[in-house]
BAPAFI-992006 format. One record per residue (C-alpha): residue in one letter; x, y, z. Coordinates in nm, 2 decimals. Layout:
% residues N
<node aa="a" px="X" py="Y" pz="Z"/>
...
This chain:
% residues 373
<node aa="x" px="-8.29" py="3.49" pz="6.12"/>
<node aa="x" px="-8.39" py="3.45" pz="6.48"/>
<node aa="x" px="-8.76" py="3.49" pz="6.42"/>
<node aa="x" px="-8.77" py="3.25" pz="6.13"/>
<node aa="x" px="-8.51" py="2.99" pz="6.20"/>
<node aa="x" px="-8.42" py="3.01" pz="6.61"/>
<node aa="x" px="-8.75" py="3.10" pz="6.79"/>
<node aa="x" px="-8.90" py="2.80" pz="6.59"/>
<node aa="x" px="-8.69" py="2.56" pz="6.69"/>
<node aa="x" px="-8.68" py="2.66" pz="7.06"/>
<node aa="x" px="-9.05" py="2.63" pz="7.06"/>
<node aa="x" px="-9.06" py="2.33" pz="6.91"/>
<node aa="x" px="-8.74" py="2.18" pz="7.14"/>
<node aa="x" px="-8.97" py="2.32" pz="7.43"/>
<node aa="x" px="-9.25" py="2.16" pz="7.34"/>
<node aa="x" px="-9.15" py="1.82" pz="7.29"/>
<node aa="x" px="-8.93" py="1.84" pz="7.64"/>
<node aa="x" px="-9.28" py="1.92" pz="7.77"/>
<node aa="x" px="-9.45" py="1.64" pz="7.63"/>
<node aa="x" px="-9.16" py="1.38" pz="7.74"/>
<node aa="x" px="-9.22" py="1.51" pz="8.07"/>
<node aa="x" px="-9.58" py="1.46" pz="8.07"/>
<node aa="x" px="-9.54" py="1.13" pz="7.95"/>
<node aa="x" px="-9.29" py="1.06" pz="8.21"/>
<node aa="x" px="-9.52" py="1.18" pz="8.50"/>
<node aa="x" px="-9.83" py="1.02" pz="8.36"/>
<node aa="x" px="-9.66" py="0.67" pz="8.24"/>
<node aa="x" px="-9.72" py="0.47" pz="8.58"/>
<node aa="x" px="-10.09" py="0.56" pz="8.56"/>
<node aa="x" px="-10.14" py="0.49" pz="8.12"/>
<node aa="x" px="-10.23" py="0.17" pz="8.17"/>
<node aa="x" px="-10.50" py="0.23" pz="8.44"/>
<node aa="x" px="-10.63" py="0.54" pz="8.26"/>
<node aa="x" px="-10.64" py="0.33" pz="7.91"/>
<node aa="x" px="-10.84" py="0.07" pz="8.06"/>
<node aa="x" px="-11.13" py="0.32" pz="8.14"/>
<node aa="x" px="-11.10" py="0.49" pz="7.81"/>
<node aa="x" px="-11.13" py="0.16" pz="7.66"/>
<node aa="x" px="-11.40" py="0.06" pz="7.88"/>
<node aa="x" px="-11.59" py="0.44" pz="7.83"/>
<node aa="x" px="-11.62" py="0.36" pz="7.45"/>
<node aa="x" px="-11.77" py="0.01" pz="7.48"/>
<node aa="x" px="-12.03" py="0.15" pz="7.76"/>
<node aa="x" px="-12.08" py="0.51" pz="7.63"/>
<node aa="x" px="-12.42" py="0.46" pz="7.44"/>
<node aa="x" px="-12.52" py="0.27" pz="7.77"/>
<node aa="x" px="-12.43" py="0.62" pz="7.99"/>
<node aa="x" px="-12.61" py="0.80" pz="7.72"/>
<node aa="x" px="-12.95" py="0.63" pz="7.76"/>
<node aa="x" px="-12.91" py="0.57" pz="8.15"/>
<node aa="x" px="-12.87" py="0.98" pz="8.11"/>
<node aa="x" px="-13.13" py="1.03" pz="7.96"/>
<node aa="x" px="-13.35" py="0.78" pz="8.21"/>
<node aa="x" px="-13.24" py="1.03" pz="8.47"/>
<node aa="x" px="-13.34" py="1.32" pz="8.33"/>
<node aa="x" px="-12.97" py="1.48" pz="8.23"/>
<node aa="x" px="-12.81" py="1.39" pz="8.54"/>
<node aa="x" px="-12.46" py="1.31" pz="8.41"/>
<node aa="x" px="-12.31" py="1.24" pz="8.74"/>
<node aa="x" px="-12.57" py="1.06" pz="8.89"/>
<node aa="x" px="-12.56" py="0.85" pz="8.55"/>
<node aa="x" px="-12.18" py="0.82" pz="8.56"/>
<node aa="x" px="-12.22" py="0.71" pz="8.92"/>
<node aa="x" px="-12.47" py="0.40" pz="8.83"/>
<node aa="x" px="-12.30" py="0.32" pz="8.54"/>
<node aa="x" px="-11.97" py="0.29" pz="8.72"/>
<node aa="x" px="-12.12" py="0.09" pz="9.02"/>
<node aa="x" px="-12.29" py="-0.14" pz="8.72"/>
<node aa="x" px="-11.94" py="-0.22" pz="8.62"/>
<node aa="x" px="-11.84" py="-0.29" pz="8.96"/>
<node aa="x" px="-12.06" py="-0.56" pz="8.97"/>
<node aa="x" px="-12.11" py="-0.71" pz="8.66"/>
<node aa="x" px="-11.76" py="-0.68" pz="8.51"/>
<node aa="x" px="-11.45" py="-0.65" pz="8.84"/>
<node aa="x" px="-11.60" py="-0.91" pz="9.06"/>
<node aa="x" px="-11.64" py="-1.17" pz="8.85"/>
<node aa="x" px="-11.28" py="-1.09" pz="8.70"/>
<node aa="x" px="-11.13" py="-1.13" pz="9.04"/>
<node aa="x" px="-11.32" py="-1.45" pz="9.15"/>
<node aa="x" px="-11.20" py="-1.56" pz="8.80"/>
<node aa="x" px="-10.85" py="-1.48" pz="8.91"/>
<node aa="x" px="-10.87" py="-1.65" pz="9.22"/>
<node aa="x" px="-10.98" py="-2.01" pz="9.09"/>
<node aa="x" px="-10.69" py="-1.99" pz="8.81"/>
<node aa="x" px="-10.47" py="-1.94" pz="9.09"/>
<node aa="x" px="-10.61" py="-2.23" pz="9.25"/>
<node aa="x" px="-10.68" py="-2.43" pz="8.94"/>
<node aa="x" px="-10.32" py="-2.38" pz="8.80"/>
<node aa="x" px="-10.09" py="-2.49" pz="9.14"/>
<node aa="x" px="-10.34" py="-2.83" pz="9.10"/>
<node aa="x" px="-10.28" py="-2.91" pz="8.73"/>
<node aa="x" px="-9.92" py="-2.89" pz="8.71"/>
<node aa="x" px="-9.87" py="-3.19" pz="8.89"/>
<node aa="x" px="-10.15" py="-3.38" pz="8.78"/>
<node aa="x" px="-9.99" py="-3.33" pz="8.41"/>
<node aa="x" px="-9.61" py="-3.43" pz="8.52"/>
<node aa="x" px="-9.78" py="-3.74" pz="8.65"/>
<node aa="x" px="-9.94" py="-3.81" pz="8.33"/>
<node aa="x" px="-9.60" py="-3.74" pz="8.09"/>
<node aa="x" px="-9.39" py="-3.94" pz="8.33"/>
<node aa="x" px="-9.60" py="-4.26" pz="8.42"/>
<node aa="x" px="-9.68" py="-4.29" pz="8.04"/>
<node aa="x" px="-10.05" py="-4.41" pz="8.11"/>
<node aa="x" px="-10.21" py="-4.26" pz="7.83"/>
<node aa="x" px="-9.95" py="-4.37" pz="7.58"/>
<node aa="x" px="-9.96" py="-4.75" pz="7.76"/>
<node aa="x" px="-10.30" py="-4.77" pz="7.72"/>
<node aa="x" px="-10.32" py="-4.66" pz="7.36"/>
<node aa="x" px="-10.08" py="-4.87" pz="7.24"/>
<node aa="x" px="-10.25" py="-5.17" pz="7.38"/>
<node aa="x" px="-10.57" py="-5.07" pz="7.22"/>
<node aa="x" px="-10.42" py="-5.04" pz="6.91"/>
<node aa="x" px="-10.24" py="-5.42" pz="6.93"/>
<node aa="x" px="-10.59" py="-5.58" pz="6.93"/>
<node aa="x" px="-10.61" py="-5.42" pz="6.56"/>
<node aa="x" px="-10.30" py="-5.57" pz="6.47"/>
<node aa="x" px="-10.44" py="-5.85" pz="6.29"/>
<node aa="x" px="-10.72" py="-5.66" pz="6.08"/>
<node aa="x" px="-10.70" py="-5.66" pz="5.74"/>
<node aa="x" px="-10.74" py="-5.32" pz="5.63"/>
<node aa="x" px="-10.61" py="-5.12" pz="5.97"/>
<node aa="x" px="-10.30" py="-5.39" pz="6.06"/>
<node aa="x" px="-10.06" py="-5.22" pz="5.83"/>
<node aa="x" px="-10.15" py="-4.88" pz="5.99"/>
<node aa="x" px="-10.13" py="-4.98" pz="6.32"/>
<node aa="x" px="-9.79" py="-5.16" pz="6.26"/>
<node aa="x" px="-9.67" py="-4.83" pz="6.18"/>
<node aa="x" px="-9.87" py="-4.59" pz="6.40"/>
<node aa="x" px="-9.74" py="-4.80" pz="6.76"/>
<node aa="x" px="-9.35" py="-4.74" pz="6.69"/>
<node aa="x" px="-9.40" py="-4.41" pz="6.60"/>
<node aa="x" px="-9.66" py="-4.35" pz="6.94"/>
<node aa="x" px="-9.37" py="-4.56" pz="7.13"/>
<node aa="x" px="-9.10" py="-4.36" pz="6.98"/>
<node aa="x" px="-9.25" py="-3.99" pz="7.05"/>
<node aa="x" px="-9.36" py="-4.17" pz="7.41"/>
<node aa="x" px="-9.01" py="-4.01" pz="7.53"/>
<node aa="x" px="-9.02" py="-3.69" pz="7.35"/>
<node aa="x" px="-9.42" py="-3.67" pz="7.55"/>
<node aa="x" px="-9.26" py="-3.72" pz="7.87"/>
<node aa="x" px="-9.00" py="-3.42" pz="7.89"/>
<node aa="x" px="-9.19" py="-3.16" pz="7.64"/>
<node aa="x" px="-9.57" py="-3.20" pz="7.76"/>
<node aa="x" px="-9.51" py="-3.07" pz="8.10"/>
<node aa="x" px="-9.26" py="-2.78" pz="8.04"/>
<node aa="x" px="-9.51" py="-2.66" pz="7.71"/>
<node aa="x" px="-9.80" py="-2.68" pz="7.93"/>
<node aa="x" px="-9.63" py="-2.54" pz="8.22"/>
<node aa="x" px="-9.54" py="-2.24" pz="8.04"/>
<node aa="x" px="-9.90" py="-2.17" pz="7.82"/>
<node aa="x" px="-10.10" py="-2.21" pz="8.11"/>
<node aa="x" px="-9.86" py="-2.00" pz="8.28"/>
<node aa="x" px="-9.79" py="-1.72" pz="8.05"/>
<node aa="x" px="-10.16" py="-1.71" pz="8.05"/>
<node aa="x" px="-10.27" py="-1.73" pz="8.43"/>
<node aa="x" px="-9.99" py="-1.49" pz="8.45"/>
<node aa="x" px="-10.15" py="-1.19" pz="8.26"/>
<node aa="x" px="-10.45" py="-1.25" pz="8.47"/>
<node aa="x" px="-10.28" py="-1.27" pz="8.83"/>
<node aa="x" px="-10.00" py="-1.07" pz="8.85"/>
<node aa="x" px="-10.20" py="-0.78" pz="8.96"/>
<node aa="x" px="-10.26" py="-0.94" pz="9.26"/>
<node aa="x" px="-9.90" py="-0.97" pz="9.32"/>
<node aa="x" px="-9.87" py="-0.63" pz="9.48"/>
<node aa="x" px="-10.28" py="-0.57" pz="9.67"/>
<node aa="x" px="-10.16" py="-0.17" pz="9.72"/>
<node aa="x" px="-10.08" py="-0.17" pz="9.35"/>
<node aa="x" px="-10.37" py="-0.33" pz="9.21"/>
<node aa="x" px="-10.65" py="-0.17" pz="9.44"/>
<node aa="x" px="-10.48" py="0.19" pz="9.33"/>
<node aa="x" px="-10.55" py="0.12" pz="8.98"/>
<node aa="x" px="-10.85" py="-0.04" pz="8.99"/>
<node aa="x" px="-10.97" py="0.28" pz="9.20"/>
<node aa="x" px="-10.78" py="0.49" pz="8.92"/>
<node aa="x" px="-10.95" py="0.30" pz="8.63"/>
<node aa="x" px="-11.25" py="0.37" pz="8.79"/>
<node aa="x" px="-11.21" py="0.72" pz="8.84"/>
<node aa="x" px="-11.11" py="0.80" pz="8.49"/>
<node aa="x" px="-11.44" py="0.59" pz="8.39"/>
<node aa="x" px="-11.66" py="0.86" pz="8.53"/>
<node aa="x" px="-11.45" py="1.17" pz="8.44"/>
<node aa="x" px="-11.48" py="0.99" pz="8.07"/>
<node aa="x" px="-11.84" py="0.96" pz="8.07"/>
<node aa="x" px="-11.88" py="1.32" pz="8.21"/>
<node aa="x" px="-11.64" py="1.48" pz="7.98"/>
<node aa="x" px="-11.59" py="1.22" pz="7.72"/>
<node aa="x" px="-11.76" py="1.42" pz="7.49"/>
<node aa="x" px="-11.60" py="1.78" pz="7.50"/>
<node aa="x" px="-11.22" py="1.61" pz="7.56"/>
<node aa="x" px="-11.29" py="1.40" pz="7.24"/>
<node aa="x" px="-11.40" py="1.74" pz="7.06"/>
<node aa="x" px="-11.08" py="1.87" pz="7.22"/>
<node aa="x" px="-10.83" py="1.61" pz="7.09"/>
<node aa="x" px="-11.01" py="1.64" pz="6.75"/>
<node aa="x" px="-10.90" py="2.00" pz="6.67"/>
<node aa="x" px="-10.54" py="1.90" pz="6.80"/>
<node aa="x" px="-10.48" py="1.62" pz="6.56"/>
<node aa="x" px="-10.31" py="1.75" pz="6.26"/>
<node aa="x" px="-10.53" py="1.67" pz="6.02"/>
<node aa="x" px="-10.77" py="1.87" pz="5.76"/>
<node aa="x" px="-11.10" py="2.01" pz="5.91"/>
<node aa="x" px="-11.34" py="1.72" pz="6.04"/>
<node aa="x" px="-11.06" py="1.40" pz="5.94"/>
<node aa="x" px="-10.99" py="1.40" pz="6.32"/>
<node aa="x" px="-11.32" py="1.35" pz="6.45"/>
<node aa="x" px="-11.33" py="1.07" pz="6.21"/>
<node aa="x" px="-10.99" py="0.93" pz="6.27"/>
<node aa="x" px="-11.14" py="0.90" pz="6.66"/>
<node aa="x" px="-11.45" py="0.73" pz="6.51"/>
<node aa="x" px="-11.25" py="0.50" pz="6.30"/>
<node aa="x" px="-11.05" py="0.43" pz="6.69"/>
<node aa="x" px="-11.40" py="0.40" pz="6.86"/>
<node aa="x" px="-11.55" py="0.14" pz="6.59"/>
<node aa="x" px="-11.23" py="-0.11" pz="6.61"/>
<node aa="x" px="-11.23" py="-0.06" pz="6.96"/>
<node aa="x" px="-11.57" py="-0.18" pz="7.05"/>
<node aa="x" px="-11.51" py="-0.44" pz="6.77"/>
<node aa="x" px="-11.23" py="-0.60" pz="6.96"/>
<node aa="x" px="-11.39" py="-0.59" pz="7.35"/>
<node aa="x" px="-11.76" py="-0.68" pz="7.19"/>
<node aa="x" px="-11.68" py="-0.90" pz="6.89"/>
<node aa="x" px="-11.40" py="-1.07" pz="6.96"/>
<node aa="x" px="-11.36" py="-1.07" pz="7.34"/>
<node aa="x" px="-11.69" py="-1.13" pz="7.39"/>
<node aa="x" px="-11.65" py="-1.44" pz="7.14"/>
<node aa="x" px="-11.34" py="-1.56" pz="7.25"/>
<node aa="x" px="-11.50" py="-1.56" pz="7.62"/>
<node aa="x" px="-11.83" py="-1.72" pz="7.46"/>
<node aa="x" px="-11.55" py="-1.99" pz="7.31"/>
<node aa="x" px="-11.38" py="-2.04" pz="7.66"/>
<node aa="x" px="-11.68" py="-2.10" pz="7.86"/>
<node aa="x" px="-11.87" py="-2.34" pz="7.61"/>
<node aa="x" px="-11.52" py="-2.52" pz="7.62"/>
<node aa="x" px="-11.46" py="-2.54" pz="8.00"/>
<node aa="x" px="-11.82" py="-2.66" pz="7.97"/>
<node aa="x" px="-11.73" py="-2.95" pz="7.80"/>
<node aa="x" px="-11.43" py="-3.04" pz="8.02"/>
<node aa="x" px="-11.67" py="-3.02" pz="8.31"/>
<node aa="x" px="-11.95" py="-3.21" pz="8.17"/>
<node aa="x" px="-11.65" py="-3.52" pz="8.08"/>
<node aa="x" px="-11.49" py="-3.51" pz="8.42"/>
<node aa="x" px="-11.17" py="-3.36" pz="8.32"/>
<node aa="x" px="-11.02" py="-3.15" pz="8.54"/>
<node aa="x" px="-10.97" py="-2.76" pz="8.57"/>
<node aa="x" px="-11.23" py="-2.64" pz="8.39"/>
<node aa="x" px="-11.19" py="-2.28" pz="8.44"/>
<node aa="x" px="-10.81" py="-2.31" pz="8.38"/>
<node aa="x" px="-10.85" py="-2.46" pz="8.04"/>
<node aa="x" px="-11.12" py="-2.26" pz="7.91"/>
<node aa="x" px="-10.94" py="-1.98" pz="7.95"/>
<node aa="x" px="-10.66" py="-2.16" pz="7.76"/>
<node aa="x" px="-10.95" py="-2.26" pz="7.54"/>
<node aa="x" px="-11.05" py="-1.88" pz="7.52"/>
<node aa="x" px="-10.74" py="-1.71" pz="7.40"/>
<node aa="x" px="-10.67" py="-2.02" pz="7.19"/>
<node aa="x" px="-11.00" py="-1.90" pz="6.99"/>
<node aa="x" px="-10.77" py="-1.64" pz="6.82"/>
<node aa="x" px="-10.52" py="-1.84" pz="6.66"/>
<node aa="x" px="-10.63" py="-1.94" pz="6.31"/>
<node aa="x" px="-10.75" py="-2.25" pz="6.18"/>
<node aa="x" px="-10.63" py="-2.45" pz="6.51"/>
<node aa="x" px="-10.87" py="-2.21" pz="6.76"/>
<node aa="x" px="-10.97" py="-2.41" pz="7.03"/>
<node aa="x" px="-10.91" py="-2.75" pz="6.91"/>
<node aa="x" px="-10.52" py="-2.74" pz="7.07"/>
<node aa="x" px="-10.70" py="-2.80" pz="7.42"/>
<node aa="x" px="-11.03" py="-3.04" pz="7.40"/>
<node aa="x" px="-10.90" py="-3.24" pz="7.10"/>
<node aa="x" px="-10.61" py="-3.39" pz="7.33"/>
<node aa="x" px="-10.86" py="-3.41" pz="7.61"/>
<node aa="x" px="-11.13" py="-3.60" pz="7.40"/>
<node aa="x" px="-10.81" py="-3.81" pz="7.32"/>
<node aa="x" px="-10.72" py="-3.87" pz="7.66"/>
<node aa="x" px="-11.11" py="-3.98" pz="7.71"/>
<node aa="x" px="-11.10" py="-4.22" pz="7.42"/>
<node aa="x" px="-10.79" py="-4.39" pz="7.55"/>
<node aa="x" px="-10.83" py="-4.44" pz="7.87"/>
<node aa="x" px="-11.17" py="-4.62" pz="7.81"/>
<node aa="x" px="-11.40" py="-4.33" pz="7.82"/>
<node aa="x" px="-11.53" py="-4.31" pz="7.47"/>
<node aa="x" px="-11.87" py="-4.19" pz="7.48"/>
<node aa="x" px="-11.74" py="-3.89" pz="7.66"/>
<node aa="x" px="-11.45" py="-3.86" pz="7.40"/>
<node aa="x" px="-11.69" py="-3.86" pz="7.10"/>
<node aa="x" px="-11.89" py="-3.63" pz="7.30"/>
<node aa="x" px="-11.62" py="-3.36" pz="7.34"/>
<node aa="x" px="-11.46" py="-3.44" pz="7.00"/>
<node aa="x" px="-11.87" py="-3.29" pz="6.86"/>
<node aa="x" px="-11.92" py="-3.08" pz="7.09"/>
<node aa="x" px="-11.57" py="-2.92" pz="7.02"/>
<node aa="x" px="-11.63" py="-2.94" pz="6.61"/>
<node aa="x" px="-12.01" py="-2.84" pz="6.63"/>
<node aa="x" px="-12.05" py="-2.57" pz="6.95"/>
<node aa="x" px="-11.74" py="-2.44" pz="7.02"/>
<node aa="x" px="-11.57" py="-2.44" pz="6.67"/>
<node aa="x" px="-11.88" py="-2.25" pz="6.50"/>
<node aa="x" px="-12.03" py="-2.00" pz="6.77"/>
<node aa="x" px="-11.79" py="-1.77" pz="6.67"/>
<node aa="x" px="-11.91" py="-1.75" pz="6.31"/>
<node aa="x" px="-12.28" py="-1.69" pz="6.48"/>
<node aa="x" px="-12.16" py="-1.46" pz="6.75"/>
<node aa="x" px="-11.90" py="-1.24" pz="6.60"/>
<node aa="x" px="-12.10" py="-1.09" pz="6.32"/>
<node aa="x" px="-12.38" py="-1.01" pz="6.52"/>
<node aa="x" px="-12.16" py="-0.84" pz="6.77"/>
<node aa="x" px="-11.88" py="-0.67" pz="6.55"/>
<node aa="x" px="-12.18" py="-0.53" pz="6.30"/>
<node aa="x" px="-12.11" py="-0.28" pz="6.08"/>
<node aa="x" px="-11.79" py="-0.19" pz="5.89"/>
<node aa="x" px="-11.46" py="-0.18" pz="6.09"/>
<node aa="x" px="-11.24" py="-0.01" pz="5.83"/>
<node aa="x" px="-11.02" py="-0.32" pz="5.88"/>
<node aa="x" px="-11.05" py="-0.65" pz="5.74"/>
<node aa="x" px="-11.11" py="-0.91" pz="6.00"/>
<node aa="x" px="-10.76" py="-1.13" pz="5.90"/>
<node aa="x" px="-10.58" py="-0.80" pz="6.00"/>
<node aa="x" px="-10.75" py="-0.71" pz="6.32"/>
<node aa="x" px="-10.67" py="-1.10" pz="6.45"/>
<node aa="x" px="-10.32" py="-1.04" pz="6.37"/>
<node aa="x" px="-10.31" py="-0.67" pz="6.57"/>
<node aa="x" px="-10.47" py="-0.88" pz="6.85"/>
<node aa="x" px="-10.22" py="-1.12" pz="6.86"/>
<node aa="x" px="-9.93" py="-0.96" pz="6.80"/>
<node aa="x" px="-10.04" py="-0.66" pz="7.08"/>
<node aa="x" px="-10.13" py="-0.97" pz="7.31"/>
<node aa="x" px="-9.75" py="-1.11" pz="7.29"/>
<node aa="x" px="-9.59" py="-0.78" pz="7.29"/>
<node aa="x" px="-9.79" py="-0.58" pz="7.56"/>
<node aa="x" px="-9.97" py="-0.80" pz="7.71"/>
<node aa="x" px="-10.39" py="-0.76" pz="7.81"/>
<node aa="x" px="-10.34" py="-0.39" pz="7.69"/>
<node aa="x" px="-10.22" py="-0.53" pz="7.37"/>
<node aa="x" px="-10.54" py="-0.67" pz="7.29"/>
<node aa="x" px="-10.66" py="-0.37" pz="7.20"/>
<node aa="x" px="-10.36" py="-0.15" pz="7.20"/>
<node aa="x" px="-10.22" py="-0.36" pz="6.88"/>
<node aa="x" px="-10.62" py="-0.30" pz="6.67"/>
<node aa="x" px="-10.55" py="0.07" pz="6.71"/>
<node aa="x" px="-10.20" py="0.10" pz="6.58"/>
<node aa="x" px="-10.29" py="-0.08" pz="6.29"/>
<node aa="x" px="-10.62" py="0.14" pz="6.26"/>
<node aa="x" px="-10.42" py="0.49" pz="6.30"/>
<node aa="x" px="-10.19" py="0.35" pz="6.08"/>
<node aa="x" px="-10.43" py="0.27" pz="5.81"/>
<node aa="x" px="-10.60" py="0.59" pz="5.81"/>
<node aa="x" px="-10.29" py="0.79" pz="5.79"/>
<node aa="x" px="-10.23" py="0.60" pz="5.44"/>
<node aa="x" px="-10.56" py="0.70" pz="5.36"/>
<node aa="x" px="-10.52" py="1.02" pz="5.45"/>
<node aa="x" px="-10.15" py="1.04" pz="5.23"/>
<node aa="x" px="-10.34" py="0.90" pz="4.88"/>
<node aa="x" px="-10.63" py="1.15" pz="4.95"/>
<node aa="x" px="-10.38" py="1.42" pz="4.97"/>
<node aa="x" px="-10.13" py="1.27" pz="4.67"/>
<node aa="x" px="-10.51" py="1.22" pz="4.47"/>
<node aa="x" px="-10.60" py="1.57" pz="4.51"/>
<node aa="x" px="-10.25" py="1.66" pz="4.39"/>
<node aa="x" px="-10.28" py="1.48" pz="4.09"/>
<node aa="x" px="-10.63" py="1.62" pz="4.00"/>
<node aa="x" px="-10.50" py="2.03" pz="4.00"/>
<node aa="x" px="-10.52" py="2.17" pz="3.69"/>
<node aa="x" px="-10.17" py="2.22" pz="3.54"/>
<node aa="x" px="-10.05" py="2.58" pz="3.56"/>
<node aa="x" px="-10.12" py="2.85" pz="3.29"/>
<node aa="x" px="-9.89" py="2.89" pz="3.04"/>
<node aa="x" px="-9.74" py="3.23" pz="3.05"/>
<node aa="x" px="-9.72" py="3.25" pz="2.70"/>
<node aa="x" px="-9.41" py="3.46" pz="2.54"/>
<node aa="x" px="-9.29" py="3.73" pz="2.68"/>
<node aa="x" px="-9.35" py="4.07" pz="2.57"/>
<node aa="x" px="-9.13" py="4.20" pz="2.30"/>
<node aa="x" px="-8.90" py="4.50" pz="2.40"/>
<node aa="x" px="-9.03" py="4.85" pz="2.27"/>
């Protein structure tokens, strides 16, 4: 009884107190560690050809590689930081003053009264100016509070590492550290968790695979496209004179993910704004430059990055994206992608198992049994 029934469930009691306690120890330093796991996978095939260049040399390799990153990916991330910090204190103000003084609704409405008169657009603008006059109020108390609260929820994510200097520089330092312990051992502890997933012989090196594919889909194909998005947008706000730039192509950049309106929720009311107040060549401008570059370079740039199958369809990966972005935040981006992907292959994994069932040979019959002598 104690050997089959007891000594079981003590070891197994045991071992999931030991695994609650190494979560509990480890949880302050998950996020810092997932970052350079995330970051090891997109880079590995880099580290594996820099390695090679250097004749075998993993550390020396992991060294370059990490200082490569340094460079090219946290600097420009924290002078990024810095000027939406900046960018954001000097647009909230500017946007009150455009909701309360009404300007942009004045002026519309008096462009549209010259087409009063016409005889095909009078009826429409007899009914378009109440309704613009009507929603002038509504404009005034909802545009800066919705703004306020986007561009904040966004600039938020971004800064609020910077809160706490101690904090940040310890995980940035930790992120870092894992990256080169990754790249140096990546290998044999991906081997390792391998034979610890329960699942049949050689699933587990392809369930990580599965991870590895979706997660350099999400940083390469779709980060890399939403930033392509972002920039090409704040492009445009620059090139029309409207302000912050960098603040709302960032906007623009994670507004690339929601379906069918994408970008368009940040330089179509900006074009607007350009039209109205009497800038119209630089309204028309944006308005094709928004439709024509920044609506379509995804459907250039993301096939060419993403390549490949993910194992996922695309619709399904946008919604992980989003729906790890609002619950977890910038680890959510990719943290949501791989649920969905371990989740997937473990339905695979259950109709491969119920299949196999289904195609075992049904059991002998017996026949009847042997007659008493």
């Amino acid at each position: 009884m104690y050997q089959r029934v007891v000594a079981p469930l003590v070891t197994s009691a045991l071992l999931v107190l030991l695994v609650y306690l190494v979560y509990t120890v480890s949880r302050p330093f998950l996020v810092a560690i997932g970052w350079g796991a995330i970051l090891t996978v997109v880079t590995f095939p880099l580290y594996v050809r820099l390695r090679g260049w250097v004749g075998g040399r993993s550390g020396l390799a992991a060294t370059l590689m990490v200082l490569g990153i340094v460079l090219l990916l946290v600097v420009p991330t924290l002078t990024l930081m810095g000027s939406l910090s900046r960018q954001a204190a000097e647009v909230y103000p500017k946007l009150e003053k455009l909701a309360y003084e009404g300007d942009v609704v004045h002026s519309a409405v008096e462009k549209l009264n010259a087409y009063q008169d016409h005889p095909v657009l009078g009826r429409a603008v007899s009914w378009i100016v109440p309704q613009l006059k009507a929603a002038a109020g509504d404009i005034r108390t909802t545009v800066p509070e919705v703004m306020k609260k986007v561009i904040g929820a966004i600039t938020g994510m971004l800064t609020a590492a910077l809160s706490n200097l101690v904090v940040f520089l310890f995980n940035l330092v930790l992120t870092l550290s894992a990256l080169g312990i990754f790249y140096i051992r990546g290998e044999f502890l991906a081997a390792e968790l391998a034979l610890l997933l329960p699942l049949r012989r050689g699933r587990g090196t392809d369930l990580l695979n599965r991870v590895g594919v979706v997660t350099k889909a999400v940083v390469k194909g779709v980060g890399l496209t939403c930033i392509a998005q972002g920039a090409l947008g704040g492009l445009g706000f620059w090139a029309t004179g409207l302000p912050s730039p960098v603040l709302f192509g960032t906007v623009m950049a994670f507004g690339s993910l929601v379906p069918l309106v994408g970008t368009a929720v940040v330089w179509l009311p900006g074009a607007i704004y350009l039209i109205v107040t009497g800038q119209t060549a630089a309204g028309i401008g944006l308005i094709l430059w928004g439709f024509v570059v920044v609506g379509n370079i995804d459907s250039v740039l993301r096939p060419l990055l993403i390549g490949g199958n993910l194992g996922m369809p695309m619709p399904l990966l946008i919604v992980g994206i989003l729906g790890g972005l609002f619950s977890y935040g910038l680890t959510g981006l990719v943290l949501g992608p791989l649920v969905l992907t371990v989740l997937l292959f473990l339905l695979e994994e259950y109709h491969r198992e119920m299949d196999a069932l289904r195609d075992l040979p049904p059991p002998a019959d017996p026949g009847p049994p042997p007659e008493a002598g």
